[in-house]
N, C-alpha and C positions, 0 to 999 in steps of 0.2 A: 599580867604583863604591863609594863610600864606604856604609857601614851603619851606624846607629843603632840602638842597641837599646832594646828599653822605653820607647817613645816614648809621654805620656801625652794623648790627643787631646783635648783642652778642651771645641771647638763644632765646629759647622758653618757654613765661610762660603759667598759668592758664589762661584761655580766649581765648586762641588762639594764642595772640600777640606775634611780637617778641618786643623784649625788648632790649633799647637802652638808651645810657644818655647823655644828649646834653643840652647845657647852664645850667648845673645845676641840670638838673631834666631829671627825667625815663621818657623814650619815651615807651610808647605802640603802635605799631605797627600792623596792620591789615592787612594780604596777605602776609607779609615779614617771611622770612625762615633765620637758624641761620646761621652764616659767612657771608650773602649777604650785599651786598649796594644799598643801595635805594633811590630811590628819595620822600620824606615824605611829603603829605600833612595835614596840621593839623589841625584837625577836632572840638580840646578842647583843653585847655587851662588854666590849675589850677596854685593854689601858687608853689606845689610841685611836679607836674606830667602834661605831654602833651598827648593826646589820637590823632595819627594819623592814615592815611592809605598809604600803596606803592602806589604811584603813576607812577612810573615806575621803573624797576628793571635795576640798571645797571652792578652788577655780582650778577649771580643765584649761588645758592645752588644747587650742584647735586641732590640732594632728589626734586628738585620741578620737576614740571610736569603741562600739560595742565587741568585742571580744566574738569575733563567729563561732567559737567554739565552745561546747556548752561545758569541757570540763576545764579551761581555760583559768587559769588562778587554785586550779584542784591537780591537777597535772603537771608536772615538774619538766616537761620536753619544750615546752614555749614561754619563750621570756616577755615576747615584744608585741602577740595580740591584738593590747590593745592603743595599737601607736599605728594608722595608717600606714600602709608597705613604702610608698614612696617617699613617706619621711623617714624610714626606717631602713632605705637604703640610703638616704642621706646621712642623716646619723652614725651608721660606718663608715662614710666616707672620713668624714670627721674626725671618727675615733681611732681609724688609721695613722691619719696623717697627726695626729698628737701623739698615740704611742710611738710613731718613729720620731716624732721632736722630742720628746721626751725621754725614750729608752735610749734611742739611736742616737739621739745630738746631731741631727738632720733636717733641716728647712728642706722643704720642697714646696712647692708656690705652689702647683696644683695637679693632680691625678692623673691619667688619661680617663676616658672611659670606661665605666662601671658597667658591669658582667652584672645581669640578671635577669629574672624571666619571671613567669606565674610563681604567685605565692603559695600556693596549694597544688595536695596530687603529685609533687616532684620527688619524693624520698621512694626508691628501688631498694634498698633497706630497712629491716626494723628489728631491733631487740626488744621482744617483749617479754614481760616479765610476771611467773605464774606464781601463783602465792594459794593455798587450800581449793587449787582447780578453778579461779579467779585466774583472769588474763588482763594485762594491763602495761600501764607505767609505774614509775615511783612516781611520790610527790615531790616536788621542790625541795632540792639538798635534805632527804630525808628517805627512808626504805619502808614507808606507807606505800601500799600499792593503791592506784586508783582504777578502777577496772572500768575498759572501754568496751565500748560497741565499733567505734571505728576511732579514727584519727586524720582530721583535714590535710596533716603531710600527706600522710600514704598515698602511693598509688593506687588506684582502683582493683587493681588485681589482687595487694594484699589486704586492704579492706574487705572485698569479698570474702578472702578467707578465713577471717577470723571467727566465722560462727563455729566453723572446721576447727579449728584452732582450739576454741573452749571446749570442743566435746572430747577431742583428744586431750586435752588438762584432766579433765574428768575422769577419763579409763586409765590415763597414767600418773601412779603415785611415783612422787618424789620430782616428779618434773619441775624444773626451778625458771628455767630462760627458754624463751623459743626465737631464735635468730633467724630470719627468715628474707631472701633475697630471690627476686624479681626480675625478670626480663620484658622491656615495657617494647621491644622488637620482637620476641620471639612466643609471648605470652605464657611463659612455664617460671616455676617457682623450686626455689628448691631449701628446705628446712633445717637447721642444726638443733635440734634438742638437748640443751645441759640438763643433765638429771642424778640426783644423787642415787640413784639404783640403778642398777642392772637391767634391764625388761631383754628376756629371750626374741631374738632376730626372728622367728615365727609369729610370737604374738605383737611386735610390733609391723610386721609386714601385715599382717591379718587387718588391724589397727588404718594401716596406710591404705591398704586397698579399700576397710568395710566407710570410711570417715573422712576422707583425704581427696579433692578431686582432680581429675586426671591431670592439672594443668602441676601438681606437684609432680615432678619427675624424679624427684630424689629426697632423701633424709638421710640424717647423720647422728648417731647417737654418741655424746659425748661425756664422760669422767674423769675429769683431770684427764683430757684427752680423747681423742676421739675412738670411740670404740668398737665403732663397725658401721657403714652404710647402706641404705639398700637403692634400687637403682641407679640413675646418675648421680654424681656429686659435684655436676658442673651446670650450669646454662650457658647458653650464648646469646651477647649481643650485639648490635649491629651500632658500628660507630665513622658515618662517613663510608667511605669506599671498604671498610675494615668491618670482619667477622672476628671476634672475641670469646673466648671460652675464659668462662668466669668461674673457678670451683669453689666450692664451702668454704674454704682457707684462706682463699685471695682476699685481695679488696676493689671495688668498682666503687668510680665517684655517684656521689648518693644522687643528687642530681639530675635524672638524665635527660629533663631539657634542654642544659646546658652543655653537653657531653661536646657538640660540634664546634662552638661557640669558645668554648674553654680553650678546645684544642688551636683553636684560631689564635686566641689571645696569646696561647703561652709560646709556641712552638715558629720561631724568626722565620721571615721570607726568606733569608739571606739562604746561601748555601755554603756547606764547610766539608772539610776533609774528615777532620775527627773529633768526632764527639764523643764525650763523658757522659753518659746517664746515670745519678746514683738513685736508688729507691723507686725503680722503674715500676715495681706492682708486677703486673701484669702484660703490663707492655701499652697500656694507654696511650702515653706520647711516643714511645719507641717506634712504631710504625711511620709515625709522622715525621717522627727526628730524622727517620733514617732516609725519606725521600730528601730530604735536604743536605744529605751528605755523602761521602764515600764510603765511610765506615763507620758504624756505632759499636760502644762498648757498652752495656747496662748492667748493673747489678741493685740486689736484693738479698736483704739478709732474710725472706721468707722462702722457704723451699716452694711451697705450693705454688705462690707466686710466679717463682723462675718456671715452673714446670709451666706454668700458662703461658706465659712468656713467650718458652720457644716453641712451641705447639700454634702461639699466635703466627708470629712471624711465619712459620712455615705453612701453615695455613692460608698465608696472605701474600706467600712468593717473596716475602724481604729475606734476600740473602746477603746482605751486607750488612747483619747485624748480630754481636755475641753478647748470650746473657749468662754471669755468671752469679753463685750463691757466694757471697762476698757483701760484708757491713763492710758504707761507705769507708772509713778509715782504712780500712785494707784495701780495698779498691783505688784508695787514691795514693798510697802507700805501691803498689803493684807499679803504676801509671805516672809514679815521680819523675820520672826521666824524659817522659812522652812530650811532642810536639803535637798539642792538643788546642783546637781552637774554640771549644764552645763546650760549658759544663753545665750539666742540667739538673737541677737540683728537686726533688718534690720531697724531703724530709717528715716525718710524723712530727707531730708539736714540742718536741721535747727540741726543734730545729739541728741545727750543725753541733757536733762539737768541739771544742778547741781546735784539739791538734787538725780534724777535717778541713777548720778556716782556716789554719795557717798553711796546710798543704797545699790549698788553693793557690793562695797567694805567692807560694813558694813555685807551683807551676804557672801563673800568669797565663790561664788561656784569655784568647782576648775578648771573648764575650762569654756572660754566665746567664744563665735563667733562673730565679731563685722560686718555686710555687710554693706558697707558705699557707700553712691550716693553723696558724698562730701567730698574731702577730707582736705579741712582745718575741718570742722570741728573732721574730724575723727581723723585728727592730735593732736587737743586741747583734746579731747575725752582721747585718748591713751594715753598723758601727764599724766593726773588724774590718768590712770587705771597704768599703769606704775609705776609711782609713790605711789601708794596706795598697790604695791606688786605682779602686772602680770608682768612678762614674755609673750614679742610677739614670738610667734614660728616660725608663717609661715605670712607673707604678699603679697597674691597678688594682681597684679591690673588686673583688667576687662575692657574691651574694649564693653562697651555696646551699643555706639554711635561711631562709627567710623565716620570721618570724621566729629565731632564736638571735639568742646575740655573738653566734659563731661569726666569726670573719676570714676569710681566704683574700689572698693577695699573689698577683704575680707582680715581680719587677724584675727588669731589662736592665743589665751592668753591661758595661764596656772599660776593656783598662785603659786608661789616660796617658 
């Protein structure tokens, strides 16, 4: 592979990389920190862009630091390492506010306050991934598996498990993923197994009981779909004044020292009559939304989801809330005529789509909450809504992955 030498890194963008231009074209960089010089191995090769990695650092950035983790640069789940955390939430802040100057065509002088906590131990989720009875991750944009003993995200509960974890790779052929989520309130775990075979509901209950410790409460055998459980196939967690039933299906933010905190950021003091929830989950902010109003509507185009949903609420005494199974576009399509004052947005990265922003815009509630797990798209998002007559009030960014270069953002519109 081709070498670069004295490569001089500029910044840091989205991905991780630092970012450099050499013969012409943007160098993406992998392990490289901004001001350093590096020696660049190049990994890819386009018309308009090189995709390399440091290959050796020959002046560091003060902000770098030894990588704590021993498969760190082997391991494709952490991008950022070896960049001290604190500059490394700064860094996002940064790369926030450029992707919306840039995607969005929006100045914004400066942030609010940055959401964030320990950089380790916070992930209540893991996909891991099994390869000839080997348990692991893939490596960096690549389906090498790296096989771990543990993982500095993890929670301690699913790090314990993972010894459990390998010996079951071991008794069951064709297991491909183990998706495994965590109650760091309630201390029980509860597993999905993708596996290309069949394994008889006996000998994997056999399996669960002889290898499995009790803090697993449930497993879920799945082929192209799920194929049968055995015990539960939910946990619960405890978020605030709120008990939560989280099932195999749903989604909980990975996060959960941030779980309160989040809730703080996203969800107005204000109080309103009616509110829009689209892509509620579970019902994470729905509980909150609904203390601050008369009525909530929420929907999800996940079944399992809504099923947790209204099992939450009723669990939790909110009866001034309906969850229906409805993608945003029809929910807001449904809700066109409605005298609505506050729309709450938490979309998967793919953000809004067309017609959903202009439907917005077309009902003019007069405040929106937009919680974004992507921010170019949040940036394109906020163009439309901008331009269609909100005012951004408050923007900030959430550090929900540290030590990856994921970025989460909530921002606060009002119509002008």
């Amino acid at each position: 592979m081709r070498l670069l030498h004295d490569v001089h890194i500029e910044k840091l963008i989205y991905g991780g990389y630092g970012l450099s231009h050499v013969e012409g074209k943007s160098l993406m960089v992998d392990y490289a920190l901004p001001g350093e010089r590096v020696d660049v191995e190049i990994l890819k090769e386009k018309k308009d862009y090189m995709l390399g990695r440091a290959k050796r650092v020959l002046v560091a950035s003060p902000e770098r630091r030894e990588a704590p983790c021993k498969y760190y640069g082997l391991c494709g789940g952490c991008q950022l390492q070896h960049m001290d955390y604190l500059a490394q939430v700064r860094a996002k802040e940064n790369m926030l506010l450029e992707t919306i100057e840039r995607i969005g065509k929006i100045n914004i002088d400066s942030l609010g306050p940055s959401l964030y906590s320990e950089e380790f131990g916070y992930r209540v989720k893991a996909q891991l991934k099994v390869e000839n009875s080997s348990v692991g991750f893939y490596e960096r944009q690549s389906h090498n598996l790296v096989e771990i003993d543990q993982c500095l995200l993890l929670h301690p509960l699913i790090n314990d498990l993972i010894p459990s974890l390998k010996e079951l790779a071991r008794k069951m052929q064709g297991l491909r993923e183990i998706h495994v989520v965590c109650s760091p309130t309630e201390e029980e775990l509860v597993l999905k197994l993708i596996s290309e075979e069949i394994i008889p509901k006996e000998k994997l209950r056999k399996l669960m009981e002889n290898i499995l410790p009790k803090k697993v409460v449930g497993l879920g055998l799945y082929k192209d779909g799920k194929i049968y459980s055995l015990g539960r196939d939910f946990i619960f967690v405890k978020v605030g004044p709120y008990r939560y039933r989280v099932s195999m299906d749903s989604f909980v933010q990975v996060i959960h020292k941030l779980w309160e905190k989040f809730i703080e950021y996203a969800v107005p003091t204000d109080s309103f009559d009616r509110v829009l929830e689209l892509h509620c989950g579970i019902g994470f902010f729905s509980l909150f939304l609904a203390q601050r109003s008369n009525f909530l509507m929420a929907y999800d185009s996940n079944p399992s989801a809504i099923r947790d949903a209204e099992y939450n609420a009723k669990i939790n005494s909110i009866s001034n809330a309906t969850f229906g199974l409805e993608k945003g576009l029809s929910a807001l399509k449904r809700h066109a005529g409605d005298i609505i004052d506050l729309i709450f947005l938490d979309p998967p990265r793919a953000g809004l789509s067309e017609g959903e922003a202009q439907l917005i815009l077309k009902n003019k509630p007069k405040s929106l909450v937009y919680v974004s797990c992507e921010p170019t798209t949040l940036a394109r998002d906020l163009k439309v809504l901008v331009k269609g007559g909100y005012k951004i009030t408050k923007l900030h960014m959430i550090d929900n992955f540290p030590n990856t270069y994921h970025i989460e953002a909530i921002a606060h519109l009002i119509m002008e």
